[in-house]
Phi, psi and omega in degrees: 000321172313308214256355181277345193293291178339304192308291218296303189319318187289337194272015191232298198256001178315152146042063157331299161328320232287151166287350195211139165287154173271141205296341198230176169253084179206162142315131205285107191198085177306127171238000152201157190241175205284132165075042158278157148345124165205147194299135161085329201205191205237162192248138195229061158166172155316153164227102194248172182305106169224035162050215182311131155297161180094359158276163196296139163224151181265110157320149158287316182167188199312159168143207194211148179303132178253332177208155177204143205232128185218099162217145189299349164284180139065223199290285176137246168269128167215173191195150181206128182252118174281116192247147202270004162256030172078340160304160167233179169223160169217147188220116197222136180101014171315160145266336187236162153231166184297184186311302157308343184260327212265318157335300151336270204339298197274343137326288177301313166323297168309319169262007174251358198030094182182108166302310184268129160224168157210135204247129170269083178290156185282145197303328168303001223244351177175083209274118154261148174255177186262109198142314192324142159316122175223336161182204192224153192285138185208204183218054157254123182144292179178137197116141181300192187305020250230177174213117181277092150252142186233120143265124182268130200258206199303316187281347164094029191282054190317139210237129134005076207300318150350283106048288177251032133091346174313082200279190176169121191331118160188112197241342188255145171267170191302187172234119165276099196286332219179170200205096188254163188217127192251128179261159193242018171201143167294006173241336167324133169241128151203142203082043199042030178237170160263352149312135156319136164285097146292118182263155163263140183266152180246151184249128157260344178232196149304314175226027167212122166257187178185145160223132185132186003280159191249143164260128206223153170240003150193219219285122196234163177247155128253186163197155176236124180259130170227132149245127146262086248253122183228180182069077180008056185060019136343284223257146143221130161292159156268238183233182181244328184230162137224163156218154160221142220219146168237124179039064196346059148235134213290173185248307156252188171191116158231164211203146170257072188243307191222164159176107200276127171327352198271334182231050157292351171242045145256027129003279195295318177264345173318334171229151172318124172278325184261068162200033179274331144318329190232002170154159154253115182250092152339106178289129162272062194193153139301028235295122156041067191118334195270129207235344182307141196302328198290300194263034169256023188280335186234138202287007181270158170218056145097331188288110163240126195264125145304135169242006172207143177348297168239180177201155156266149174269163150225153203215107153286092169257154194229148161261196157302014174223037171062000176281143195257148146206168193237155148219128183273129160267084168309134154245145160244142203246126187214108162326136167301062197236150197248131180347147199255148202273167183309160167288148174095197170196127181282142176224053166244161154267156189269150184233170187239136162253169173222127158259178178222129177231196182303316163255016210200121177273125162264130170239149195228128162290098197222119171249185205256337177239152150011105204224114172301332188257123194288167175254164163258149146288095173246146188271153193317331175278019230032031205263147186260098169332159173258029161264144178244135169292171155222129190289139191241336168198210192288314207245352193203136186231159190204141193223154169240113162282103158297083168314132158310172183283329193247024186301137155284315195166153202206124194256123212231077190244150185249119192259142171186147183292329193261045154233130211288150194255118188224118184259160191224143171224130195274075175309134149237125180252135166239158201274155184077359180269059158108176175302237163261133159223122177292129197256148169247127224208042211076228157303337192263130176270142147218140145254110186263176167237202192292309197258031172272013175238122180263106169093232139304131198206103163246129184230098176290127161243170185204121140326115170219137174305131170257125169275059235275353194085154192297331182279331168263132166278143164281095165294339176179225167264165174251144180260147171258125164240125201050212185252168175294318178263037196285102158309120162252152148310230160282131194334150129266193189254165165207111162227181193226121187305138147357113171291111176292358176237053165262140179294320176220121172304311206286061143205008151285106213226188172241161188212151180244147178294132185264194177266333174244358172186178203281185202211114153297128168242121235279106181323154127239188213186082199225117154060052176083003170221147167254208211200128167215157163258136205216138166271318203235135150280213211101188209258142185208143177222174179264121188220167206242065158315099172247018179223143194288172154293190203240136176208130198198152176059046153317157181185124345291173171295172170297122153099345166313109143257154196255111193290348203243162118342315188260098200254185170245144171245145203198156174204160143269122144239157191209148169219115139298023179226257222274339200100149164291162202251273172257149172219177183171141169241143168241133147244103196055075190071350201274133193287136156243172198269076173293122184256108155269156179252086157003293173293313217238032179028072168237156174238111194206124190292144176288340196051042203286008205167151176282133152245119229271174223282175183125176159277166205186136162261128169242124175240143186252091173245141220201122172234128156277194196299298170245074164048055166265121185236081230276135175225158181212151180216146197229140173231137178260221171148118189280134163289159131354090155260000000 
């Protein structure tokens, strides 16, 4: 008991001086670090160990609630603090707030009959000091038990808490998993491919690897996957820096100091996207678009040209407390000449692939045996590109298709006698290239803008059956549009016609497929077609929610009495098609203060107020996303008190 005090005592009064009190009474025990990966986008704060829901969180210091946030998504219960040194704080995924805050809240809520709200108190309106009690720690919005703190500076910018003396145990240097050396011209070889290399690191010490050597014939990028592994290597973190330097002069510098809501979703480019199957490799380069404050660090801009036969790379990561570790690249520099072809003669066929980079499509020719004759690349006009297949070993060839500057969009087939001759047509958008332009594809609309390509954007759509499952009807067919990781910038449009065999249109929306089930998207509706705007491509089809949602395990039972005023009342709901939408409980018309869970597909009166003695209804009503609506009714008795 003695030694649990202590703990509390010390997470409370450690480093008094410090500018921000630390938020919880617990050990300092990071399970994420500020501007890790998420999909799509940057993690824009800390996330610490706080075990069972329901521990005490702390004001950083003086100031005033500025906002409260209460949804079953996202931050879930959140509070947000204006601190009287121009900074703000957040605190997200309470189960609680304190008497005062949660009073506000539930004030408002009771006159809005409405659970998610989000509330702007006036400064005066709910002042806090530094220490202070502010809620109790939870999992609400989304994510196992944790407590999500954010610092904000004056611009409202989330900033590296490190930065403001905000400290935490960390004695281990980073780790080095892996390793891509990226090529930056469509004729760059390396290791005698046009593919990124992922390489594996050898570890000689604690804080020094090595990978390689690489053979590269011009201008190249790297990345790296690093963790930083903390709770005796449970947890992996991300880093605070990299750098990367050749005969120590740097080539990059990206650094996890500031990073503003406005480019939060150049993320997406924060990591390779398309080698994200095989590592997250932190790009040293810039990629295209990417505007984020984290790659404005260095006056290099990330492209390394060998300038003698061989060279070292050298990959510097730092975590937040500066423990260091290195990995060294031998590079070699090997003119760019291609294997001699084989003896014999193939008589297999051949298949085609396509990868994607930033400015540039490689297609690649792949047989299954030794195959002597190269294929050509040609465009719809029959005119033979100014891509040359290039042979990468006995079996496989590859060309980089470079888009014109006004390219629209590009008809692309690959001739070879033993490959079935297929033109694939390619929409291409480029970033900075003219306004919105609308691509037409058959039945599938896309619409791009000036900045919706970090770089280059090839998007193949394909006719595919769609199996959407029982609560959604299949109106017709589903499209594959592009690759899944292709990073966009700002949204595009994606529509689709009208299904003409819809039962009710207005309960038609489009939808994309996930790995376990379609994903609703939030619709519009103009002239026979809808519309939607999309970050990720993939397969979408137009699909028909023709079943209400689910509502089960009601408490109390029909006919059950209750002893208490507050008694609990509860349900699971669920919808497997469009999703819930609106939810609501009444007992005998009087609106309650209903909490949902998502995750954990629950409806559960908060119990906020006396309900008076008697007989009683509780009717329950739960509409999903396109507008199906399940109602239940329960009847009871409260006793007499």
């Amino acid at each position: 008991m003695q030694s649990a005090l202590v703990v509390i005592l010390t997470a409370l009064s450690a480093d008094p001086s410090a500018a921000y009190a630390w938020p919880l009474s617990l050990p300092r025990v990071l399970t994420s670090s500020f501007a890790e990966y998420r999909v799509g986008r940057y993690h824009m704060g800390v996330d610490l160990r706080t075990g069972p829901i329901g521990k005490e969180v702390f004001a950083a210091a003086d100031g005033y609630v500025s906002r409260i946030r209460c949804s079953p998504y996202g931050y879930g219960k959140a509070i947000y603090l204006q601190l009287d040194d121009g900074n703000s704080a957040v605190y997200a995924h309470l189960d609680d707030y304190a008497p005062a805050f949660r009073d506000y809240l539930r004030r408002v809520q009771h006159e809005r009959k409405k659970y998610t709200v989000d509330l702007y108190p006036d400064a005066n309106e709910l002042p806090v000091s530094r220490g202070q009690l502010i809620g109790k720690s939870g999992q609400t919005g989304i994510g196992v038990p944790h407590l999500h703190y954010e610092i904000r500076d004056r611009t409202g910018a989330p900033i590296n808490p490190r930065l403001l003396g905000i400290t935490w145990p960390d004695s281990r240097a980073p780790v080095f998993r892996g390793v891509a050396v990226i090529p930056l011209d469509p004729e760059t070889t390396i290791n005698g491919d046009m593919l990124p290399a992922v390489l594996r690191v050898r570890k000689l010490s604690a804080t020094e690897y090595i990978a390689g050597p690489v053979y590269i014939s011009g201008p190249v990028a790297f990345g790296a996957d690093i963790v930083d592994l903390a709770k005796g290597g449970a947890t992996r973190l991300g880093v605070h820096s990299v750098r990367t330097t050749s005969e120590e002069k740097e080539i990059f510098l990206m650094r996890h100091d500031r990073v503003s809501y406005s480019n939060s979703q150049d993320g997406v480019v924060a990591y390779h996207p398309f080698l994200l199957e095989r590592g997250r490799f932190l790009m040293q380069w810039r990629w295209p678009g990417n505007d984020s404050e984290i790659f404005a660090q260095s006056a290099a801009d990330g492209r390394f040209q060998p300038t003698r036969e061989s060279e070292t790379v050298r990959i510097i990561a730092e975590d937040f407390h500066a423990n260091r570790a290195t990995l060294s690249i031998p590079i070699v520099y090997t003119p760019n000449t291609a294997p001699p072809d084989p003896p014999g003669e193939n008589r297999d066929r051949g298949t085609v692939d396509y990868d994607y980079f930033p400015e540039w499509l490689v297609v690649t020719a792949r047989f299954a045996r030794a195959e002597g004759e190269a294929p050509v690349l040609r465009t719809r006009a029959g005119q033979i590109t100014e891509a040359r297949f290039r042979r990468i070993d006995e079996t496989t060839f590859r060309a980089a298709y470079v888009p014109g500057k006004d390219d629209k969009g590009v008809h692309l087939s690959v001739i070879h006698p033993r490959i079935e001759a297929r033109e694939e047509y390619f929409i291409v958008d480029q970033r900075g290239h003219g306004g919105l332009k609308t691509h037409v594809r058959g039945e599938v609309q896309i619409t791009t803008s000036t900045d919706t390509a970090y770089g280059a954007l090839f998007i193949r759509v394909e006719r595919v059956e769609a199996a959407p499952g029982k609560t959604l009807r299949a109106l017709g067919s589903a499209y594959r549009i592009g690759h899944p990781d292709t990073p966009i910038d700002e949204a595009l449009a994606i529509s689709l016609p009208m299904p003409p065999n819809a039962s009710d249109p207005a309960r038609v929306h489009i939808y994309k497929q996930g790995k376990k089930r379609w994903e609703f998207q939030s619709t519009t509706r103009k002239d026979g077609r809808l519309f939607i705007s999309a970050t990720r491509l993939g397969t979408y089809a137009a699909l028909e929610d023709t079943a209400p949602p689910r509502i089960k395990n009601i408490r109390p039972r029909s006919g059950q009495e209750m002893a208490s005023a507050r008694p609990r009342i509860r349900a699971a709901i669920s919808d497997v098609g469009s999703g819930v939408d609106e939810f609501s409980a009444t007992y005998n018309g009087r609106w309650l203060l209903m909490e949902y869970d998502p995750e954990m597909e629950s409806l559960t009166w908060e119990q906020d107020e006396n309900l008076p003695a008697g007989k009683g209804t509780v009717e329950f009503r739960v509409s999903d996303r396109a507008g199906n609506v399940a109602v239940e009714r329960v009847d009871f008795e409260i006793s007499a008190r």
